[in-house]
SEDO-840651 format. One record per residue: x, z, y negated of N, C-alpha, C, O in turn; residue in one letter. Coordinates in Angstrom, 2 decimals, always signed. Layout:
% SEDO-840651
@n.x X, n.z Z, n.y Y, ca.x X, ca.z Z, ca.y Y, c.x X, c.z Z, c.y Y, o.x X, o.z Z, o.y Y, residuo A $
...
***
This chain:
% SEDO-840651
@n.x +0.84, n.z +0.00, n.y +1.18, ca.x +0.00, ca.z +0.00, ca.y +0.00, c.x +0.88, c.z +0.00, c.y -1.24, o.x +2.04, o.z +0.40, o.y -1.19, residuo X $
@n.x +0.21, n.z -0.53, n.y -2.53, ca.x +1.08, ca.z -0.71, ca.y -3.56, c.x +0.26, c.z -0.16, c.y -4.30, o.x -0.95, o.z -0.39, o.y -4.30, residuo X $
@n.x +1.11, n.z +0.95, n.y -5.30, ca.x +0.60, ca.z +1.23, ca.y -6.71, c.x +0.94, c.z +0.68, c.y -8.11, o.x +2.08, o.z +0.21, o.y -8.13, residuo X $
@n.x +0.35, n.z +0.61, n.y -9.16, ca.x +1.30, ca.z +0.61, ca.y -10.28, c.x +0.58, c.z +1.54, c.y -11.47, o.x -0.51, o.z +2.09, o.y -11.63, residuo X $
@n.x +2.20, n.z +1.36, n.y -12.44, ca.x +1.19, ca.z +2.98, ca.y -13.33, c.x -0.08, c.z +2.92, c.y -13.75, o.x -0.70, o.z +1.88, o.y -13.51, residuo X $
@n.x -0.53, n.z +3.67, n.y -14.25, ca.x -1.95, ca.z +4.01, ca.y -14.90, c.x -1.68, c.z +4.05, c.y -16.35, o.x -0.49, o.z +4.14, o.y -16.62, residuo X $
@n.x -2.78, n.z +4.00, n.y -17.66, ca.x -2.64, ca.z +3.88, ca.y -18.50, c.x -1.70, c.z +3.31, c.y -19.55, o.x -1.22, o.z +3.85, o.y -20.55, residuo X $
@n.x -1.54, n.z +1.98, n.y -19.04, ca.x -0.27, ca.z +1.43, ca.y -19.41, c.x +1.03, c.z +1.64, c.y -19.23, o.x +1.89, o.z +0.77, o.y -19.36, residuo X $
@n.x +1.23, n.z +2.75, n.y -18.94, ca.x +2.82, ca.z +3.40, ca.y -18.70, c.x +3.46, c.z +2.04, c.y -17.83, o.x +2.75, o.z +1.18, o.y -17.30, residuo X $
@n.x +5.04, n.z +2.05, n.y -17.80, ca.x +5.30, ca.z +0.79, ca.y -17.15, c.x +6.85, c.z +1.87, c.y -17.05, o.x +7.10, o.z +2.98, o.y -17.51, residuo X $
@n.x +7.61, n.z +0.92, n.y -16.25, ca.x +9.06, ca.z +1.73, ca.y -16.12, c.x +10.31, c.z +0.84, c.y -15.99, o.x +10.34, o.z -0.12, o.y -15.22, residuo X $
@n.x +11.33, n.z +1.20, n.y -16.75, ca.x +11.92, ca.z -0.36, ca.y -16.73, c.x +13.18, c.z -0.37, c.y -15.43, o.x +13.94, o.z -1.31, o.y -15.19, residuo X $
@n.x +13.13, n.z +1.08, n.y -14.64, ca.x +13.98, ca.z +0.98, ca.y -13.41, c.x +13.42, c.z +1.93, c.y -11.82, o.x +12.72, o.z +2.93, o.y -11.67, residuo X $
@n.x +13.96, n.z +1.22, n.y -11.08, ca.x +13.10, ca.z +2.33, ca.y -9.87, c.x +13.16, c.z +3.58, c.y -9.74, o.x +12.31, o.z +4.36, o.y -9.30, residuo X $
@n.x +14.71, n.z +3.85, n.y -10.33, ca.x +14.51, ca.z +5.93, ca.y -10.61, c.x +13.61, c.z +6.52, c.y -11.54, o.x +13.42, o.z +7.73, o.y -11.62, residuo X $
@n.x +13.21, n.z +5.88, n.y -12.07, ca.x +12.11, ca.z +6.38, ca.y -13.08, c.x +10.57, c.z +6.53, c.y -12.71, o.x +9.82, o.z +7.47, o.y -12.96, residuo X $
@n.x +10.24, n.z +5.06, n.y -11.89, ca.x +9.30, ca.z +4.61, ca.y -11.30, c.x +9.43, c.z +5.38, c.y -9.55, o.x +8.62, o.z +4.91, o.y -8.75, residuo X $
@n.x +9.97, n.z +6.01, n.y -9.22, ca.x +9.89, ca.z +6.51, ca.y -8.17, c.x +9.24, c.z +8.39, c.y -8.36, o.x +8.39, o.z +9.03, o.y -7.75, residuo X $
@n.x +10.50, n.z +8.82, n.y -9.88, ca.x +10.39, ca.z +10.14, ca.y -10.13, c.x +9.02, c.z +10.23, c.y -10.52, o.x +8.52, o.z +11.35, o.y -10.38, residuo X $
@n.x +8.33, n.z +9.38, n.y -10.97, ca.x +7.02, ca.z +9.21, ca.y -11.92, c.x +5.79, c.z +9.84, c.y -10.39, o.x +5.14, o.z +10.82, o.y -10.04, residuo X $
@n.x +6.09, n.z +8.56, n.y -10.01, ca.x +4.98, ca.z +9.11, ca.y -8.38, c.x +5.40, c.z +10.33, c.y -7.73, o.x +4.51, o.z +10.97, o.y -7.16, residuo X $
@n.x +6.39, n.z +10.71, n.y -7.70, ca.x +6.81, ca.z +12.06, ca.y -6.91, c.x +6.20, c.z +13.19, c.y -7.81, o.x +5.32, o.z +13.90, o.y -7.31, residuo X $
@n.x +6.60, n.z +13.39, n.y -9.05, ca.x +6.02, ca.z +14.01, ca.y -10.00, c.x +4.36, c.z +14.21, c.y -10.32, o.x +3.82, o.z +14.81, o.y -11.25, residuo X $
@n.x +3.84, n.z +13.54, n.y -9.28, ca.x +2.28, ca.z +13.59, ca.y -9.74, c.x +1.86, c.z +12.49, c.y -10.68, o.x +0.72, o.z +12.78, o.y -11.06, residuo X $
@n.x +2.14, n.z +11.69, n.y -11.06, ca.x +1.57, ca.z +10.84, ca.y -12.45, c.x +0.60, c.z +10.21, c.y -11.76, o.x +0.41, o.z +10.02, o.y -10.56, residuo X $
@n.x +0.15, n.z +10.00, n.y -12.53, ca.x -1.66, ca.z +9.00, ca.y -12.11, c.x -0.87, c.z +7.24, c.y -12.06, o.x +0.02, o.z +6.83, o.y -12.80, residuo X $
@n.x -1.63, n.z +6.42, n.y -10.85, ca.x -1.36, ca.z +5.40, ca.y -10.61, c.x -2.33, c.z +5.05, c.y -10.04, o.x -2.89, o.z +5.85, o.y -9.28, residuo X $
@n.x -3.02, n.z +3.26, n.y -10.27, ca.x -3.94, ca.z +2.85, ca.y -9.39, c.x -2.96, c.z +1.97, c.y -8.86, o.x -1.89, o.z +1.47, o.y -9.22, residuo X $
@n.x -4.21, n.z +1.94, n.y -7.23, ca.x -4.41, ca.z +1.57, ca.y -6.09, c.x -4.42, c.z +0.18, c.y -6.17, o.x -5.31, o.z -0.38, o.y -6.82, residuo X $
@n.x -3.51, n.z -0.48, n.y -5.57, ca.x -3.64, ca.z -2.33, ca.y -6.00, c.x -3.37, c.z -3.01, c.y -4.56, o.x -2.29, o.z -3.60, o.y -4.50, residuo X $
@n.x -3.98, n.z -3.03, n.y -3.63, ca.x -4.54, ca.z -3.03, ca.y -2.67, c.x -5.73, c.z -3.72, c.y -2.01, o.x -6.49, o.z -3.02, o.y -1.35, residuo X $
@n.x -6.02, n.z -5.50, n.y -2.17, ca.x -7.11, ca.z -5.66, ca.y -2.07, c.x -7.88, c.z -5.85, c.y -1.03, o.x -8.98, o.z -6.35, o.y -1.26, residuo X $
@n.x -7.62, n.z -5.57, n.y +0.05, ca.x -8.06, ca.z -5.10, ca.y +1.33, c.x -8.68, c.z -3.74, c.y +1.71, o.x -9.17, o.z -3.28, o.y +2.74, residuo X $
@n.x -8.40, n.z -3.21, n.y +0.25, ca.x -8.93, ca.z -1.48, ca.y +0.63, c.x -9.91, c.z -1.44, c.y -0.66, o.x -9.84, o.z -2.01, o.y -1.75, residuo X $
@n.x -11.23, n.z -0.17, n.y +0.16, ca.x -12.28, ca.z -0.60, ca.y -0.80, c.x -11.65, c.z +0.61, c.y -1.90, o.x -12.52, o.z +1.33, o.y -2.39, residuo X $
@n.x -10.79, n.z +0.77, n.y -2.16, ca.x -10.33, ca.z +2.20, ca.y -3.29, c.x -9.24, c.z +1.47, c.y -4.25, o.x -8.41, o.z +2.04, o.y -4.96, residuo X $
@n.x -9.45, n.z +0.04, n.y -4.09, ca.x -8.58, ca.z -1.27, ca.y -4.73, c.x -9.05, c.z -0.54, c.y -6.35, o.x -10.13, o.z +0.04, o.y -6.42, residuo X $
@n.x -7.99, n.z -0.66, n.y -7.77, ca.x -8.38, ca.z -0.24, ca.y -8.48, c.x -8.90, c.z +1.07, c.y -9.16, o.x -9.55, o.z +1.21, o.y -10.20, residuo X $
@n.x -8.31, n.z +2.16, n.y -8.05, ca.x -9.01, ca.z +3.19, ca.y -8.06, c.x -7.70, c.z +4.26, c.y -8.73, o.x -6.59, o.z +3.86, o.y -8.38, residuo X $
@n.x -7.67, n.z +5.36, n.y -9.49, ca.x -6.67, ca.z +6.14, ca.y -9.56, c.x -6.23, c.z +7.02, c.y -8.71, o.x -7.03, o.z +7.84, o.y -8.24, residuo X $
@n.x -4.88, n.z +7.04, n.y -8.35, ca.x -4.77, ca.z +7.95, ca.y -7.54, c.x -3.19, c.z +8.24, c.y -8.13, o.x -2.66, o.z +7.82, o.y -9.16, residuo X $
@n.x -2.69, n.z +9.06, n.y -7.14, ca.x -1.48, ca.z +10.07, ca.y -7.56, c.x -0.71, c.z +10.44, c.y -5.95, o.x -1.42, o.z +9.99, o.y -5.04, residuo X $
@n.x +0.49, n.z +11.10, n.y -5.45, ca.x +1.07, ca.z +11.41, ca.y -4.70, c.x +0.70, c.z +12.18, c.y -3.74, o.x +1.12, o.z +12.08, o.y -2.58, residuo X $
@n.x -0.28, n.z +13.19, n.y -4.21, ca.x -1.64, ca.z +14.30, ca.y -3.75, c.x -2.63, c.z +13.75, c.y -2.90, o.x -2.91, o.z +14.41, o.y -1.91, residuo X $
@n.x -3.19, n.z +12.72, n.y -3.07, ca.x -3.72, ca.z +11.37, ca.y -2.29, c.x -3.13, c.z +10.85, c.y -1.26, o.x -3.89, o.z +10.50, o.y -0.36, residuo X $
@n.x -2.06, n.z +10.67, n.y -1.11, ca.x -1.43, ca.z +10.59, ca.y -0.16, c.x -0.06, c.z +11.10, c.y +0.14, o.x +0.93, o.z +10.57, o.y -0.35, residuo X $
@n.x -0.01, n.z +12.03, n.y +0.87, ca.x +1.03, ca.z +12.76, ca.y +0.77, c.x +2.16, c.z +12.32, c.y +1.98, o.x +3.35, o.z +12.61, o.y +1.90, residuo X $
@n.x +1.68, n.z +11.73, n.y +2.88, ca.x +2.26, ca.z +11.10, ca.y +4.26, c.x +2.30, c.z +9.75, c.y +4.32, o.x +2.71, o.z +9.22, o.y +5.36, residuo X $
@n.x +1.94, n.z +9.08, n.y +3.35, ca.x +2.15, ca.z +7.51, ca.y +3.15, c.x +3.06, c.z +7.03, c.y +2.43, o.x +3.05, o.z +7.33, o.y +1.24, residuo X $
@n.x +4.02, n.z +6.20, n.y +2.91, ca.x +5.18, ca.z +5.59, ca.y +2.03, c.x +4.38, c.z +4.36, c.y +1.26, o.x +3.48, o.z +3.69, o.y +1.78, residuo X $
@n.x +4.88, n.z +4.19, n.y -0.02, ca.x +4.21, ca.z +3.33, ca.y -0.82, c.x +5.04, c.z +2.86, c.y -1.83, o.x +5.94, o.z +3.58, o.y -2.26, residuo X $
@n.x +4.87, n.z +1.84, n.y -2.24, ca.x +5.10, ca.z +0.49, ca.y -2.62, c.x +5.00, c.z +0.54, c.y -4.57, o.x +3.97, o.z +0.10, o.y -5.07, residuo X $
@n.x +5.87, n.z +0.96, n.y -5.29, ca.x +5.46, ca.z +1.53, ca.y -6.35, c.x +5.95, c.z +0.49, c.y -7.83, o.x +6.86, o.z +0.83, o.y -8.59, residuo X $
@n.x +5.18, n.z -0.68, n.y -7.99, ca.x +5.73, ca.z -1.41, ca.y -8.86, c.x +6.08, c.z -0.71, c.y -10.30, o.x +5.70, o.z +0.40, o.y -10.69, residuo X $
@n.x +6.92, n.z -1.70, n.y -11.00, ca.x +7.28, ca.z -1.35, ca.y -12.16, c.x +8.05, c.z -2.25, c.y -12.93, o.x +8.18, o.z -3.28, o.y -12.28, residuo X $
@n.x +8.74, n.z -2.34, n.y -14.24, ca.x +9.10, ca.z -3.41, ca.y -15.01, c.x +7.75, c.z -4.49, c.y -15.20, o.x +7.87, o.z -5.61, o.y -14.70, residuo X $
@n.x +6.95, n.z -4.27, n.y -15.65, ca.x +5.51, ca.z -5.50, ca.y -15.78, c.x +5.68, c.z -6.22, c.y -14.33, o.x +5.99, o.z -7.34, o.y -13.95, residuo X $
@n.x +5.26, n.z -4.85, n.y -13.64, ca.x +4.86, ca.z -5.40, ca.y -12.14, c.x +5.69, c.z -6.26, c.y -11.62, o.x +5.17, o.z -6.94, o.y -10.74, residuo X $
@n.x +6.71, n.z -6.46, n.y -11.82, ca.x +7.74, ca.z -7.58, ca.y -11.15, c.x +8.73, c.z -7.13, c.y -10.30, o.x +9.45, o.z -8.06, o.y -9.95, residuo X $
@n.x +9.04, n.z -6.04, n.y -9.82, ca.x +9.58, ca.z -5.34, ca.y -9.10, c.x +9.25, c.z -4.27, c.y -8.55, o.x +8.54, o.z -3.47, o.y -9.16, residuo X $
@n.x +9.63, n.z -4.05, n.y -7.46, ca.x +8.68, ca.z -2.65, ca.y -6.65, c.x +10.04, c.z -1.80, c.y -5.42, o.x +10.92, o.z -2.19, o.y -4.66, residuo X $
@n.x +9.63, n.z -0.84, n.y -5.76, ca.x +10.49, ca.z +0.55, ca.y -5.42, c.x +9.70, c.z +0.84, c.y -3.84, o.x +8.51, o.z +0.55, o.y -3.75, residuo X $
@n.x +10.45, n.z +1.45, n.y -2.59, ca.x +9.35, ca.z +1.94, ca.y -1.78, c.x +9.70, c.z +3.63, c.y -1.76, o.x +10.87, o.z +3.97, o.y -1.88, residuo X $
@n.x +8.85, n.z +4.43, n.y -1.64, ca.x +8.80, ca.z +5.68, ca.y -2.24, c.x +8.41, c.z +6.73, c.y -0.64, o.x +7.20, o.z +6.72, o.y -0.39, residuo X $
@n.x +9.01, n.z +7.28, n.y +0.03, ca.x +8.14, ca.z +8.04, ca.y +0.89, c.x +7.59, c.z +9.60, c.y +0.57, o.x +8.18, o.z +10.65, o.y +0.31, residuo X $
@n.x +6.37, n.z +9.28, n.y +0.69, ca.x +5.48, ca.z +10.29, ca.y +0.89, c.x +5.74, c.z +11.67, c.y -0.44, o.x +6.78, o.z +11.57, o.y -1.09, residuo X $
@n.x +4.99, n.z +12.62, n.y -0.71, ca.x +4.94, ca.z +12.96, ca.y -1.63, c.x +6.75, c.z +14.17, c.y -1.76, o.x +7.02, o.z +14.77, o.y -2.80, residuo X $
***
C-alpha cells in the first residue's frame, strides 16, 4: 500500500518522509483497489504493515516498516 502526505505537506527526501509516518503524521491512503482509497490515515492504522510512503511531489517513494 502507498501513502502520501496529508494536507499538502510534501518532503523533499526519504529521511524526512519516513520520520514523518513513524512520528504519527496524518497521510492518505492512495490505493485504488482498497475501498479506504483516499481516506486519512497515520502509522496507528497500521502498525504491522510495511508501506510505500511517497514524497518530493509524489515522484519518489520510501518503503517504511510498520509503525
Amino acid at each position: 500500500m502507498a501513502v502520501i502526505p496529508a494536507y499538502g505537506r510534501d518532503y523533499k527526501n526519504a529521511k524526512d518522509a519516513a520520520a514523518a509516518w513513524k512520528r504519527g503524521d496524518d497521510f492518505i491512503l492512495a490505493d485504488i483497489s482498497s475501498p479506504y482509497d483516499g481516506k486519512y490515515c497515520s502509522c496507528r492504522d497500521f502498525p504491522q504493515v510495511n508501506m510505500e510512503v511517497r514524497y518530493n511531489k509524489k515522484q519518489n517513494l520510501v518503503f517504511v516498516r510498520g509503525a
